[in-house]
N, C-alpha and C positions, 0 to 999 in steps of 0.2 A: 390645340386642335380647333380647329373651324368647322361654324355647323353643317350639321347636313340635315336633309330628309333619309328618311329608313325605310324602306316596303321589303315585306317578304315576300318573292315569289310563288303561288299557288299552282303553277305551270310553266312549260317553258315558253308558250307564246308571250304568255304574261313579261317574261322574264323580258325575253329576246326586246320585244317592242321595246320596252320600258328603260332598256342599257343602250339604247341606238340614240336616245335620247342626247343629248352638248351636257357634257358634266356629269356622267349616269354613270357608276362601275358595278359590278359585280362583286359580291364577296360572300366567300364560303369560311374556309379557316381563317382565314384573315392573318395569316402569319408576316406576309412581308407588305400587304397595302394599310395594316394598321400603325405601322412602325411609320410608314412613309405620311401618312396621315399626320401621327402626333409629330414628324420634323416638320409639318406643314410643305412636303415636296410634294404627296397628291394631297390634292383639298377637294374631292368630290360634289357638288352640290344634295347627289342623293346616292345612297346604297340599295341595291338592288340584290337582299339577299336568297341564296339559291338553295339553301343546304336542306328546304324540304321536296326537292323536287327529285323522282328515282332515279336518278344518276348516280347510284351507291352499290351498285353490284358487281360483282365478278362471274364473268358466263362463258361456256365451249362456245365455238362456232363448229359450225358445218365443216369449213376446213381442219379441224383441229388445231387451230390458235385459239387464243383468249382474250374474250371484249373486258375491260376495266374501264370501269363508270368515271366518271370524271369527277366525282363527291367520294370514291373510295379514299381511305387516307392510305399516305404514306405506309403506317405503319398498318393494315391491312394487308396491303399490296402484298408488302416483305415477305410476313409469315403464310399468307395461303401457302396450300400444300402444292397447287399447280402452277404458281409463281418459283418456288423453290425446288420443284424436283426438274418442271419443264426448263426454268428461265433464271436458272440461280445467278444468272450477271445483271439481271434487274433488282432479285433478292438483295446481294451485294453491294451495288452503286446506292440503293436508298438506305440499310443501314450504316452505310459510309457518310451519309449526308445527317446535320443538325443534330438534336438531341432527341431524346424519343418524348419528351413531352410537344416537342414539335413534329415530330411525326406522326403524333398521334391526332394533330391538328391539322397538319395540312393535306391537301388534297391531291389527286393527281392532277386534275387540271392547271389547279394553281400552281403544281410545283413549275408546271413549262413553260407557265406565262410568267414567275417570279421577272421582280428587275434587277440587274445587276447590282454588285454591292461596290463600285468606283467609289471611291475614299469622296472623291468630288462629286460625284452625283448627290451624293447625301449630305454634301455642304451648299448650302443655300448662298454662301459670300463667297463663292470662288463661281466663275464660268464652266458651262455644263451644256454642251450643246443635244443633250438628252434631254434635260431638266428643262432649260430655254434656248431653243433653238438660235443658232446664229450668235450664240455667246461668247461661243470658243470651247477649246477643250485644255482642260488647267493638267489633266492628266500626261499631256504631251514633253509636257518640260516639268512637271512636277515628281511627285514621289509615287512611282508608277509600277509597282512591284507586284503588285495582284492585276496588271493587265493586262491586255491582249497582245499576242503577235500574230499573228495571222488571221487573214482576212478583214484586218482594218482598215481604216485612212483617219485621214489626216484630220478627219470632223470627231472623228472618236473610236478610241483602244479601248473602250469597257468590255469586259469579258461575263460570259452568261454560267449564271452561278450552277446551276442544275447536275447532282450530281444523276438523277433522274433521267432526265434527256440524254446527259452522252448512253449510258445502256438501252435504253430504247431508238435512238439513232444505229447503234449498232445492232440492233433484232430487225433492223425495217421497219417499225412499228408503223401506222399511219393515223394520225386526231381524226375523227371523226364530229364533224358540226353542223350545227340548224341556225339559221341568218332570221332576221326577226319578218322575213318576207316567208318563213315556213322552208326553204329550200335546204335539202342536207350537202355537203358535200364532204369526201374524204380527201385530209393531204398528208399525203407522206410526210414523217416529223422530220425530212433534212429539207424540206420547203415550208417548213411553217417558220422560220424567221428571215426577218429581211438583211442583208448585208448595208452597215451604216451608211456608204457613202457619204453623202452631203445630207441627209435626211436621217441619222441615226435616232432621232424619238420617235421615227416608225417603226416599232422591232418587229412585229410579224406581219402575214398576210391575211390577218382574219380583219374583217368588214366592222364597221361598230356596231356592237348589238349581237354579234355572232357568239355563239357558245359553244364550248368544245362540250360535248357531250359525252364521250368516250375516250381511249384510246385501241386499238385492234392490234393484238400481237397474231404476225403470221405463226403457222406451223413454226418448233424452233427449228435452226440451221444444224446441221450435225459440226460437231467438235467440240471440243469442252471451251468453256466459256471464263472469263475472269476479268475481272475489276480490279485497279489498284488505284489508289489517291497517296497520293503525295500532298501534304501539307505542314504545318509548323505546328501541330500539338495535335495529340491522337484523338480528340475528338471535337465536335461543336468547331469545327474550322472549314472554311471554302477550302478549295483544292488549289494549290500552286498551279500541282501538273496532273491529270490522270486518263487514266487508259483504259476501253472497255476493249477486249478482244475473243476473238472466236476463231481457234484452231485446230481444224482439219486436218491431220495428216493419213500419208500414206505411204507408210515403211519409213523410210529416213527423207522425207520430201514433202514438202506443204502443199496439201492435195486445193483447199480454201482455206480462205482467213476473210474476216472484217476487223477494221480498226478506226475508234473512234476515239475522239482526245477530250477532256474536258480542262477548264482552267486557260486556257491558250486562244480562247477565240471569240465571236460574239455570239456565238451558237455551238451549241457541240460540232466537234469538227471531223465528220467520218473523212478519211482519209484515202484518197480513191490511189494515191502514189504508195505507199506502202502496200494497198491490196497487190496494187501493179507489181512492186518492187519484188514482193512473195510467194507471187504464183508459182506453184513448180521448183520453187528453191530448196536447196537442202534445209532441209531441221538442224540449223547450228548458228550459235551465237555473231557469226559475222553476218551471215544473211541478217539474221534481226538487227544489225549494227547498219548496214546496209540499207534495211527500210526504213529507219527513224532518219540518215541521212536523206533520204526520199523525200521523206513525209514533213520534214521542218525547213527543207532546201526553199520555199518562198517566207520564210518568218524573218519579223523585224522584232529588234528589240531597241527598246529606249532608255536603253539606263540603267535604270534600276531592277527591269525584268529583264534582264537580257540573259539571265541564269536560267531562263525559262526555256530557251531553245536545249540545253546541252543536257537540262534536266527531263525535258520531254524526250528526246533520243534516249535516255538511261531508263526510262520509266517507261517507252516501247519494249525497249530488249528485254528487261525483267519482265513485263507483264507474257510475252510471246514465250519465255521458256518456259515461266511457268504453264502456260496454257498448252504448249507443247511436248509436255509435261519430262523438260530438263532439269526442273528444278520441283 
């Protein structure tokens, strides 16, 4: 690990200014920038750490949703009573995620901002056009089974670890943040990251310096709600393929749904063709066969993930019975 400087933030101006800084991060649990630290992939000049500043609450709003502080952990989140009785698909998706010694460390915010876990990104002797731009990407012809299909190119298939963000993708939710110029603004969490393109070490659209202060869950959507991860060992594993869904029905007919994918993309991937594909369809396993054809009809695979498309249709249609409650 290479040195850094260290300041604790006393405020969030403090903070803001201070992280806008060339070489300045942020760090609160420090789950995935300390790892990335000791492989010397980030090398920060200073830490700007944040975890005494009030960003650690859970609160009503006026509309009856729920503001989550951005210093709340993981496993806070989980067990509150109005995260679990309101929003049991966000309950869900983070006890699906890490270990609970790590959930008990990381944060909300951190979990949205994590970086992907590319086999290559975290090899420093292979090209990474995340790691250093204009490198290349080794995951294109390499061993590429935890990466992305959809919404890629051809600069980079890293896919966004979070099992966090795909069920907050699916609630609506929107980050809530203050720029080191004092300005707040809210973005909806299926625009807070950027698609790679030719620029993929740009992964969101927050400013330097900008700090997610919150997250804002709307009122929840009526239907029962459910989360499924698919991965190779039941626990402490990224998700191949999974699914956050919210199913509405009315008598034998899907009155709404949301469906959001995680594992598959470089952002969780709400899925606006399946919503399409389910409006008004019957409540039966070929319509759910029906929208995962929808919903994976632009995925590429390369190789080694290519089991990734037929396994996300199969991990649609189970999540959707269950949620429609077939199963």
């Amino acid at each position: 690990m290479k040195p850094f400087r260290y300041h604790r933030a006393s405020d969030i101006a403090f903070a803001c200014a201070s992280a806008a800084k060339p070489a300045v991060k942020f760090i609160a649990g420090g789950t995935n920038l300390v790892d990335l630290m000791k492989l010397q992939i980030e090398a920060p000049a200073q830490l700007v750490d944040i975890t005494r500043l009030p960003l650690n609450g859970i609160e009503e709003t006026a509309e009856g949703g729920l503001r989550i502080g951005a210093l709340v952990t993981n496993s806070a989140a989980a067990i509150d009573m109005r995260v679990r009785r309101r929003y049991p698909l966000l309950a869900q998706a983070i006890l699906a995620g890490a270990s609970t010694q790590l959930r008990n460390k990381a944060t909300t915010g951190g979990n949205l901002l994590q970086r992907t876990r590319c086999a290559y990104f975290y090899d420093a002797t292979k090209p990474c056009n995340k790691r250093v731009p204009g490198s290349g990407c080794a995951a294109l012809e390499g061993i590429n089974r935890m990466n992305a299909v959809l919404g890629v190119s051809d600069d980079c298939i890293a896919a966004h670890p979070s099992d966090m963000a795909v069920a907050m993708t699916t609630l609506d939710a929107r980050v809530e943040t203050i720029t080191p110029e004092g300005s707040a603004r809210t973005i909806p969490i299926d625009s807070l990251y950027r698609a790679p393109d030719n620029t993929p070490h740009i992964e969101t659209v927050l400013t330097p310096g900008e700090l997610i202060t919150s997250v804002l869950l709307p009122p929840p959507a009526s239907g029962r709600q459910v989360y499924r991860k698919v991965r190779d060992r039941a626990s402490f594993a990224f998700a191949l393929v999974s699914v956050a869904a919210i199913v509405a029905r009315e008598h034998d007919r899907v009155r709404a749904t949301r469906v959001a994918f995680g594992g598959v993309s470089y952002k969780p991937w709400r899925s606006a063709e399946a919503e399409e594909a389910l409006a008004g369809a019957a409540v039966t396993r070929v319509s759910f066969d029906a929208a995962g054809v929808a919903a994976l009809r632009s995925a590429r695979g390369y190789g080694h993930n290519d089991f990734k498309i037929p396994l996300a249709r199969r991990t649609l249609r189970a999540t959707l019975a269950e949620a429609a409650s077939l199963i």
